[in-house]
C-alpha positions as CSV (number, residue, x, y, z in Angstrom):
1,X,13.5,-12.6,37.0
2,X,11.7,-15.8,37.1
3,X,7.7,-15.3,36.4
4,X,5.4,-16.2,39.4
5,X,1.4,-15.5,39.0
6,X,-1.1,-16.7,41.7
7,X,-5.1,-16.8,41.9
8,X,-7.5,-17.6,44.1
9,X,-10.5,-19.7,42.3
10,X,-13.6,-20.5,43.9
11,X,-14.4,-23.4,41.7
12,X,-13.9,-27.6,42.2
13,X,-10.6,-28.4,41.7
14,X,-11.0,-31.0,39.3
15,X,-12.8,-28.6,36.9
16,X,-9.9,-26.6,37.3
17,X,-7.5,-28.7,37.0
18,X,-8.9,-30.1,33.3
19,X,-9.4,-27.1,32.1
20,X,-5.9,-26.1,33.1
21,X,-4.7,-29.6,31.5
22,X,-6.8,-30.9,28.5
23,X,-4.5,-28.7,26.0
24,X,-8.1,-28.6,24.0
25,X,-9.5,-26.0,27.1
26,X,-6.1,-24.7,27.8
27,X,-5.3,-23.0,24.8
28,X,-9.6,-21.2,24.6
29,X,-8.2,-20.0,27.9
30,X,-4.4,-19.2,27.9
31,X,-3.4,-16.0,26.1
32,X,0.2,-17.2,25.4
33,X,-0.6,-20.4,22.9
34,X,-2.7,-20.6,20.1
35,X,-2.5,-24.3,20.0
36,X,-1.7,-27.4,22.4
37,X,-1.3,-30.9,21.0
38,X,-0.4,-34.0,23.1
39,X,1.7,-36.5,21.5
40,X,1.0,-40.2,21.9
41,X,2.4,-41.7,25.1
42,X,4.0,-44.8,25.2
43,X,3.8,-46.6,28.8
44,X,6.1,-45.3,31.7
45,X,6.7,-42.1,29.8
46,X,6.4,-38.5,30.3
47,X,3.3,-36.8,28.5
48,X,5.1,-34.4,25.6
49,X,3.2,-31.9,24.1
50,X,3.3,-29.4,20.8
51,X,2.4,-26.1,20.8
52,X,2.0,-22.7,18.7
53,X,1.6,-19.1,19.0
54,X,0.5,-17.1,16.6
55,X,2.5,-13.8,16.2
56,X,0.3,-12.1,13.1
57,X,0.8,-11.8,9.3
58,X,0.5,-15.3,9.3
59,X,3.4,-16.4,11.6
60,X,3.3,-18.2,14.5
61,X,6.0,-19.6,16.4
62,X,6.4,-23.3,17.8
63,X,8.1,-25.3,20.2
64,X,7.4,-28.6,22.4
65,X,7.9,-29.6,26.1
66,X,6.7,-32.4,28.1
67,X,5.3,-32.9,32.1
68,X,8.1,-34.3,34.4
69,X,5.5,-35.1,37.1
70,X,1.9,-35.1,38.7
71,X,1.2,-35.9,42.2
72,X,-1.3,-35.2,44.8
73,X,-0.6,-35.1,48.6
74,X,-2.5,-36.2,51.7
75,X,-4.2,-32.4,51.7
76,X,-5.3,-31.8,48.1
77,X,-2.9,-30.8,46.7
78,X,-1.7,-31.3,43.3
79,X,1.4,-30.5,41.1
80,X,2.4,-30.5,37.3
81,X,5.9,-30.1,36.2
82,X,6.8,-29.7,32.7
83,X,9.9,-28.5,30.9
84,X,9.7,-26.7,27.5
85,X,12.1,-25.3,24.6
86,X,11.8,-24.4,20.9
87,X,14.1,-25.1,18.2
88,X,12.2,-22.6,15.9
89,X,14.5,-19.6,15.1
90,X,11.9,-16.9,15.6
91,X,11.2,-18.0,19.4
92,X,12.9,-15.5,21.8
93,X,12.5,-18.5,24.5
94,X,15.1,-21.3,24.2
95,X,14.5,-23.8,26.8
96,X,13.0,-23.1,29.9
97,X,10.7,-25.3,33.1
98,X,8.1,-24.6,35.3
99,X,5.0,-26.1,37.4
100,X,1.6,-25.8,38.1
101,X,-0.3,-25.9,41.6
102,X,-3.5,-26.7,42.9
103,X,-3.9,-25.8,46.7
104,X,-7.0,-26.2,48.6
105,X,-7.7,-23.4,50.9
106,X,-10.6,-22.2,53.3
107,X,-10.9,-19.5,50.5
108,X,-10.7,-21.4,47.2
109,X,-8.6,-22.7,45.6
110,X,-4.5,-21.1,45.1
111,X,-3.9,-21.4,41.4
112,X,-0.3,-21.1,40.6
113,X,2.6,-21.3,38.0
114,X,6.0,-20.2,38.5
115,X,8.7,-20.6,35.4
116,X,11.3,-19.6,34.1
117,X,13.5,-19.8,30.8
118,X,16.5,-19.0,28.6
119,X,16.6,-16.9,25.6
120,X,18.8,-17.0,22.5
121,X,20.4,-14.1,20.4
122,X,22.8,-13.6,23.4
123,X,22.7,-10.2,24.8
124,X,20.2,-8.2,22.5
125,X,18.1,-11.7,23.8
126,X,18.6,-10.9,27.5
127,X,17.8,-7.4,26.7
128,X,14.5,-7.8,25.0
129,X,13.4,-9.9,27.4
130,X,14.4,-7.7,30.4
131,X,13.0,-5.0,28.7
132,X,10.0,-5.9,26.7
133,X,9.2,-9.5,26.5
134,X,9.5,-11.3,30.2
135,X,7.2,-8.5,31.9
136,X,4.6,-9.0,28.4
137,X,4.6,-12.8,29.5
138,X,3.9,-11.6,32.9
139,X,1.0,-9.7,32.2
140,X,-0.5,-12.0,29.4
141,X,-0.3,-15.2,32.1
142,X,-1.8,-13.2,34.6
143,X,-4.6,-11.7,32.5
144,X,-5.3,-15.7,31.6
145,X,-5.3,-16.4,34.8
146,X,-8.1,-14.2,35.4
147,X,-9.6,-15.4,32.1
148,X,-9.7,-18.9,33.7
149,X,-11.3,-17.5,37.2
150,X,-14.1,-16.1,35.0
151,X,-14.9,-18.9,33.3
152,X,-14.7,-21.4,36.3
153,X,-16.9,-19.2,39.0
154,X,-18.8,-17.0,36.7
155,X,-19.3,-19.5,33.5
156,X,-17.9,-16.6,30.9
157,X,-16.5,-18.1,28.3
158,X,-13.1,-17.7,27.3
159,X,-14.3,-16.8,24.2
160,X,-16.5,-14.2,25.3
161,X,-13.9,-12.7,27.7
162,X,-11.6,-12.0,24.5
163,X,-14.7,-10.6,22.5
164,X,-15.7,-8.1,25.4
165,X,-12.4,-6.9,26.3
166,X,-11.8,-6.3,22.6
167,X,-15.2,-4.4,22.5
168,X,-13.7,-2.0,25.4
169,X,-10.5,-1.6,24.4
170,X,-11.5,0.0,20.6
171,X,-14.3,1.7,22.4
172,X,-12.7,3.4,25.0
173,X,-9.4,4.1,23.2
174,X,-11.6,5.8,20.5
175,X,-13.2,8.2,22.7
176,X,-9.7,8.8,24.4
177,X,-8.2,9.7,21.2
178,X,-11.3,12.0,19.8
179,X,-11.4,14.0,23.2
180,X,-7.5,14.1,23.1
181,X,-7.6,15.1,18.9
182,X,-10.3,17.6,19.6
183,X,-8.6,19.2,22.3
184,X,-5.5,19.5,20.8
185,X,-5.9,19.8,17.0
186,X,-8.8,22.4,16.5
187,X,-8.2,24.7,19.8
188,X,-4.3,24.3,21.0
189,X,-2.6,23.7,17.8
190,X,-4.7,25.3,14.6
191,X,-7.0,27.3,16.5
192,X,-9.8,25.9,14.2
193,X,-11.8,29.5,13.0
194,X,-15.3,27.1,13.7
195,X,-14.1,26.8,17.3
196,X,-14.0,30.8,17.7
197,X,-17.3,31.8,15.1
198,X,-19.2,29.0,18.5
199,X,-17.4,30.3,21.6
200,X,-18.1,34.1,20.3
201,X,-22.4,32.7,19.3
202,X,-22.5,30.9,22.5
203,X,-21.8,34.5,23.9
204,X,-17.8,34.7,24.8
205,X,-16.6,38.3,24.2
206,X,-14.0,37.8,21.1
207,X,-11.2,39.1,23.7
208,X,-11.7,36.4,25.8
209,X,-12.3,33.7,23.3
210,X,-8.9,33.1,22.7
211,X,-7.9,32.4,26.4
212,X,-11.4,29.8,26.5
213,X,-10.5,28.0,23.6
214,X,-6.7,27.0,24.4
215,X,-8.5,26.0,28.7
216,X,-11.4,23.9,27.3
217,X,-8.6,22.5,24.9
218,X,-6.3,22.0,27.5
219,X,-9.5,20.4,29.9
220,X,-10.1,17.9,26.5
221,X,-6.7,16.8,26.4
222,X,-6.7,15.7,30.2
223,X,-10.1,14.2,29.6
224,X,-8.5,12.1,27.5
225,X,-5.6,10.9,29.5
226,X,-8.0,10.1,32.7
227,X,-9.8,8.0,30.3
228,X,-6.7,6.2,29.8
229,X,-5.1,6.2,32.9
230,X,-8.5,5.5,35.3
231,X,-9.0,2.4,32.5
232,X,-11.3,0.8,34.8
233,X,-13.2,3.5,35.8
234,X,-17.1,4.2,34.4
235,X,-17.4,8.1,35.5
236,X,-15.1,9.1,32.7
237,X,-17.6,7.4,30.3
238,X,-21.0,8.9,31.7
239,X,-19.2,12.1,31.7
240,X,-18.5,11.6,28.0
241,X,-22.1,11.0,27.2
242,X,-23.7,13.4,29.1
243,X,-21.0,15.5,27.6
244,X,-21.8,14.6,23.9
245,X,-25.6,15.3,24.4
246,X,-25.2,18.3,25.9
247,X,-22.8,19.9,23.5
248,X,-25.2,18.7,20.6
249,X,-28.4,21.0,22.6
250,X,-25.9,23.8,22.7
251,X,-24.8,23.7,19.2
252,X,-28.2,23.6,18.2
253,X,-29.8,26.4,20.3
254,X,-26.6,28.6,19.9
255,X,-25.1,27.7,16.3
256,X,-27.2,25.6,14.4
257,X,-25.8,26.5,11.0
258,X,-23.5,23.8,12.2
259,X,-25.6,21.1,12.0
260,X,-26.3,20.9,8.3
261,X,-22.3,21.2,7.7
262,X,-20.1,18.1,6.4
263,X,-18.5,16.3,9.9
264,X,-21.4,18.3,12.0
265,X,-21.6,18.1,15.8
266,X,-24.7,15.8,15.4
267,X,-23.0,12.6,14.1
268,X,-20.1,13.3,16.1
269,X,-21.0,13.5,19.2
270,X,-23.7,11.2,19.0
271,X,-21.3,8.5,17.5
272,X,-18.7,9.2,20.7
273,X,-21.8,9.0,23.1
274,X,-22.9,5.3,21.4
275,X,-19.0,4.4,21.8
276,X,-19.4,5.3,25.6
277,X,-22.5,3.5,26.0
278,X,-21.1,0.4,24.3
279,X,-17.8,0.5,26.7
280,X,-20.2,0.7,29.7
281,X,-22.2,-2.1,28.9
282,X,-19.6,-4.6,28.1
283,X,-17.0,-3.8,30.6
284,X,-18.4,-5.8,33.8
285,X,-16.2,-9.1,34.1
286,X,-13.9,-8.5,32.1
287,X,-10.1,-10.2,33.0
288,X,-7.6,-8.1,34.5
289,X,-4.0,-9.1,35.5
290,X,-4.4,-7.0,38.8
291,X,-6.8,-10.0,40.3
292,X,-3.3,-12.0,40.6
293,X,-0.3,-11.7,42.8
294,X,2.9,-11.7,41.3
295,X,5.4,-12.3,43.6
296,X,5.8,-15.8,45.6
297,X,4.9,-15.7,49.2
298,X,8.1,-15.8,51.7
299,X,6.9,-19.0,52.9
């Protein structure tokens, strides 16, 4: 159950490997703290550190940790321990250690962290975190991982990373949710009269209409989920502009009493066609937890 994430950055290991330890460039970059503060070091001692998350509503949790050691080898390689805990009563994580390494390969550099922890509350604890809260920290290390690659190869800010993927996100999840609303509000569940008085204009005897209106509901409604489940994928998105146009030309050659109504097809459509447009152009380079592997070689 311990939480392993490896990279490969193409990238000079020394830029890597301060913007992986100067806690001012670690936290722009690392999803899972807010803020990283070293504490004055005396001579001969280990480096301990603050840190914060913050969990909304104005909350944030807290906790310290220090490195335990930093070497490099003969080949390149280099290695940060540290150990961690919070004392705040809102952190799930108790105590917990880890490390950091740097290894120079013919391909890049291998960027890794393994760590694990203990959690309090007992066994509703260990059952959050089985559940919910280990695989989250999972995911949200990996995606900074990739956060990190981006900025070291491609010069992306960690900053803009966040901005696009939030861009995306609330782009693409809106048109998911009007294709699936649409198809399942106005022509599965209230067969909307609107919906009918345009299927019979556009020429659909009124028997058949019926049976066309629940299939292109039923078509809307997996739209929607392929736009969810292919997340990646830009053909959903075209689709869903050429879509949009294309349904405003035939509302306005076929019923175009509709386009002078309250909510018309015009402002709709064309609003879900700018949200497609926007998710297209802002979702090359953006981070993605895939890019890493999560389980530790055998070796």
């Amino acid at each position: 159950m311990s939480i392993y994430v490896e990279i490969l950055i193409h990238g000079p290991i020394d830029d890597l490997w301060e913007k992986s330890q100067e806690p001012k460039l670690h936290q722009r970059w690392d999803l899972r703290f807010s803020e990283i503060d070293y504490l004055p070091r005396p001579p001969g001692e280990a480096q301990k550190f603050l840190y914060a998350t913050r969990i909304g509503a104005g909350m944030r949790i807290v906790g310290a940790g220090e490195s335990t050691g930093e070497r490099d080898n003969r080949v390149g390689e280099r290695t940060s321990a540290l150990k961690f805990w919070s004392e705040d009563p809102k952190s799930l994580i108790e105590f917990g250690s880890g490390y950091w390494k740097y290894i120079p390969s013919s391909d890049g550099i291998r960027f890794i962290t393994w760590y694990d922890y203990q959690t309090r509350f007992g066994a509703i604890g260990r059952f959050i975190d089985r559940l919910f809260f280990r695989p989250l920290l999972g995911w949200a290390t990996a995606w900074s991982f990739d956060r990190l690659r981006l900025w070291i190869e491609e010069g992306i800010l960690p900053e803009i990373s966040r901005d696009r993927t939030l861009a995306y996100s609330l782009c693409r999840a809106t048109v998911a949710f009007i294709w699936l609303y649409h198809g399942l509000v106005p022509k599965l569940i209230y067969r909307s009269p609107d919906e009918f008085k345009m299927l019979i204009d556009a020429g659909i005897p009124s028997s058949h209409a019926p049976g066309v209106m629940s299939s292109l509901g039923f078509v809307e409604v997996c739209f929607a989920l392929i736009l969810l489940i292919f997340w990646k994928s830009r053909w959903p998105l075209r689709i869903t502009i050429f879509a949009m146009l294309l349904g405003v030309i035939g509302v306005a050659v076929e019923s175009a009493a509709y386009l002078t109504a309250a909510f018309n097809p015009v402002t709709l459509n064309l609003a879900v066609a700018v949200l497609a447009f926007i998710a297209l152009q802002v979702c090359t380079n953006l981070p993605t937890a895939r890019k890493c592997s999560r389980k530790a070689p055998e070796n």
